[in-house]
C-alpha positions in Angstrom: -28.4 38.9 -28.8 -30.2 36.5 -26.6 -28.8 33.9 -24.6 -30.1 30.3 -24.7 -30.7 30.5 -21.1 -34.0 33.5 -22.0 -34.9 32.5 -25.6 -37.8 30.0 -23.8 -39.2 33.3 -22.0 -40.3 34.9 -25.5 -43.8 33.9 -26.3 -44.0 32.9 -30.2 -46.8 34.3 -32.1 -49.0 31.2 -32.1 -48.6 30.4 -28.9 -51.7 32.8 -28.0 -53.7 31.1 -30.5 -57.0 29.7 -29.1 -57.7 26.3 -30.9 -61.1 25.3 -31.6 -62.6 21.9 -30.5 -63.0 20.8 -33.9 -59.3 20.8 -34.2 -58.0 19.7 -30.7 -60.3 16.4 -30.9 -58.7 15.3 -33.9 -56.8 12.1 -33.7 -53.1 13.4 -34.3 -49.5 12.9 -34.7 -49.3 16.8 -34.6 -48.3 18.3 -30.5 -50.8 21.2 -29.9 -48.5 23.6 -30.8 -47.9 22.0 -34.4 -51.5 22.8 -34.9 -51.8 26.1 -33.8 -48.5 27.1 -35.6 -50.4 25.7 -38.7 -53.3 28.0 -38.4 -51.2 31.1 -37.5 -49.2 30.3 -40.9 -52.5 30.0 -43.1 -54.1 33.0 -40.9 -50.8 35.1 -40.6 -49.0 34.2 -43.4 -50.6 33.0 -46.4 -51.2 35.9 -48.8 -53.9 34.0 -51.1 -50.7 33.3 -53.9 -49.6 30.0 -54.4 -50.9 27.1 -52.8 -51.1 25.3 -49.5 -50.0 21.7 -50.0 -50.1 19.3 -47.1 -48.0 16.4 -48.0 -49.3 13.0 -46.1 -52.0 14.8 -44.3 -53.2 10.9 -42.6 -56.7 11.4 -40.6 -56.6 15.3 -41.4 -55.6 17.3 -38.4 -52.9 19.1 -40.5 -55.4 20.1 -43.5 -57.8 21.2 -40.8 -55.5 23.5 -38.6 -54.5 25.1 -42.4 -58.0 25.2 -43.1 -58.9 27.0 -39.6 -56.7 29.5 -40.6 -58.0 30.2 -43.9 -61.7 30.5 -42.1 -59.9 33.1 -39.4 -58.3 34.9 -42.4 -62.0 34.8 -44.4 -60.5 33.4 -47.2 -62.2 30.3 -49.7 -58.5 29.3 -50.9 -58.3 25.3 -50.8 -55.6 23.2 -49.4 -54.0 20.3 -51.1 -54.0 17.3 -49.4 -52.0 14.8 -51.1 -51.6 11.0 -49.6 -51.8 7.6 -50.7 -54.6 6.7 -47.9 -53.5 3.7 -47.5 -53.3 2.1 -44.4 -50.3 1.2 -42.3 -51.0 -0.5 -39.2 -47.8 -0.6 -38.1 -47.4 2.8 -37.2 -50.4 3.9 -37.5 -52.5 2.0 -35.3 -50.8 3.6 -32.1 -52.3 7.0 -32.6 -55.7 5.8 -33.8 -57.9 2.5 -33.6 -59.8 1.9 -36.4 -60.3 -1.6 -37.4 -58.7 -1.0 -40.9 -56.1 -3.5 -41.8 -53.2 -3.6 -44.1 -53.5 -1.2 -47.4 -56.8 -0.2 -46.6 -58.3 3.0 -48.0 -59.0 5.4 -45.2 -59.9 8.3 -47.3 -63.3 8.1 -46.3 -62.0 8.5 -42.7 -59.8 11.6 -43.3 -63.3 13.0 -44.6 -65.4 12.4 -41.6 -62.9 13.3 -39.7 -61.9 16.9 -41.2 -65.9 17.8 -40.8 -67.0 20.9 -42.2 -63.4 22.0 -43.1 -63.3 19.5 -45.6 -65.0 23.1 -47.6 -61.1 24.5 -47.6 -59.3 21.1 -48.3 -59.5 19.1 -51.3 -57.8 15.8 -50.7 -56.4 13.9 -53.4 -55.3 9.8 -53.9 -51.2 10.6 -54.7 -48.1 8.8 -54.4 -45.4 11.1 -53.7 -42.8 9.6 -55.1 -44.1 9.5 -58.4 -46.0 12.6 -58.3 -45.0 16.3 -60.4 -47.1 19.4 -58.8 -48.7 21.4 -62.2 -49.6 24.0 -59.9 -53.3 23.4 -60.5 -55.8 20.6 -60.2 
């Protein structure tokens, strides 16, 4: 058993992952790490069963770590990337200037800004809390 005091000297898995730029100069609410635990997973992880659902994915950084994975892994699965893309300036705003204003759609943004991964990410106008997953789009 491990003491608290040497858990931070083991090196997780991801750590060691080497993040390409077209993922580290995405605008983000994700730290580093997030990301490159999120490509691990779809690299690692993801056994081509199921689905990979990113819930509130805002300018795409999240769909496009997943997707980096699924490239690393050679695989053509899609992510689902389900959001409103609507915008909320009052949170928002601090991690990205855009210009958009209340309610605006900034799903045109997300697809600029998730580049060529948008190939491994179909992203799709949802609210959440009236939303039931068929397992298939």
């Amino acid at each position: 058993m491990l003491s608290t005091g040497t858990a931070h000297l083991i090196a997780l898995p991801w750590q060691a992952l080497s993040m390409p730029e077209s993922v580290t100069r995405m605008r983000s609410m994700l730290s580093p790490e997030e990301s490159q635990y999120l490509t691990w997973l779809a690299a690692e992880k993801f056994e081509g069963w199921g689905a990979i659902i990113d819930l509130g994915p805002w300018l795409g950084s999240s769909s496009a770590a997943f997707a980096e994975g699924l490239k690393r892994r050679g695989s053509n699965a899609k992510i689902h990337s389900l959001d409103l893309f609507r915008w909320e300036p009052s949170y928002m705003a601090s991690f990205a200037a855009t210009g958009y204003k209340e309610s605006d759609d900034f799903l045109p943004l997300f697809k600029r800004e998730v580049g060529d991964y948008g190939a491994w990410i179909d992203a799709e106008k949802q609210d959440l809390t009236n939303y039931r997953w068929n397992g298939a789009h």
